[in-house]
N, C-alpha and C positions, 0 to 999 in steps of 0.2 A: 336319755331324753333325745328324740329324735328333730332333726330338725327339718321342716318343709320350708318349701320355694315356689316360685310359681314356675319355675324351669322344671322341675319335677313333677308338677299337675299336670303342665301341656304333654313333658315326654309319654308320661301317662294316658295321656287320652291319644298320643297317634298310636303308641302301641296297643293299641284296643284288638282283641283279639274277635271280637264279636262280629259279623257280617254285618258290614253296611249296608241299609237302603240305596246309598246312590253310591255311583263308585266316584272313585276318585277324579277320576279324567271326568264325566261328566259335570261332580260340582266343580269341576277348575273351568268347563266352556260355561257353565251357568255365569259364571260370577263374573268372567271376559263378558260375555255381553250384556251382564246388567249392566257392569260398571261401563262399559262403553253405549249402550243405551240410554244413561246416567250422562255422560258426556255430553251425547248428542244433544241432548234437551235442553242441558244450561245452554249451549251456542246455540241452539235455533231461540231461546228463549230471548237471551242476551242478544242476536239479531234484531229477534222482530222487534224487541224494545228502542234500540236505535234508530232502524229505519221505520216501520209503522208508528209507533207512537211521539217520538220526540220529533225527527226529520219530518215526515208528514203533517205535523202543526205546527210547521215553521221555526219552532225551536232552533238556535243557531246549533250551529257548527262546532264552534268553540265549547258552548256550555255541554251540549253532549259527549263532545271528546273526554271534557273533565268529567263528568257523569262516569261513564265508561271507564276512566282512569287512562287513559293514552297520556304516553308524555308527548305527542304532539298530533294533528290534525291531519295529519296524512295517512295515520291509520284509519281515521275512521271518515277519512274519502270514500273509501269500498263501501260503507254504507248508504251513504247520498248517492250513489251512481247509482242506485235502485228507485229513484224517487220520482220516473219519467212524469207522473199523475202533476208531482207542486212545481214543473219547471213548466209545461203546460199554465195553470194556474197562475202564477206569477206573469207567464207573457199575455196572459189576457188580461188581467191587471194594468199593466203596463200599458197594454195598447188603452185599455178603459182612459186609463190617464192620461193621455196622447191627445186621443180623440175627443175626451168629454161625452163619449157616448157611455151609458149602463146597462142597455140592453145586447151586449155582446155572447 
């Protein structure tokens, strides 16, 4: 009675003797840059979500740090430093308030 493993399936398929479609070296660069293409996109995703969506409507600081999962606020400074448009915003605000003017 013989007995299988799944260490003996896999030995089995690299020693495949049959000519592969892709060779080996090219499916090792395919899968480096899917899975780094794959990378890129959760951090640009995971950016724009901090700075465009939450930071840009005012959403505090803090609440997005925790969002984010930072154990503290100084990481996700490098996001607010992109936010030139609501610091703008805010000082005309301010000045609205000041002055009692709304047409600014």
């Amino acid at each position: 009675m013989a007995q299988y493993s799944a260490l003996r399936c896999v030995s089995g398929i690299w020693q495949n003797s049959e000519k592969p479609l892709i060779s080996n070296g090219l499916r090792f660069i395919f899968t480096c840059l899917l899975t780094g293409a794959l990378w890129v996109l959760f951090h640009t995703s995971r950016h724009t979500f901090a700075s465009t969506v939450t930071l840009a409507n005012n959403i505090s600081l803090e609440v997005v740090s925790k969002m984010l999962g930072h154990t503290n606020t100084r990481m996700t400074t490098h996001y607010a430093k992109l936010i030139d448009k609501c610091i703008g915003e805010q000082m005309d605000r301010l000045m609205e308030t000041f002055t009692g003017d709304s047409n600014l």
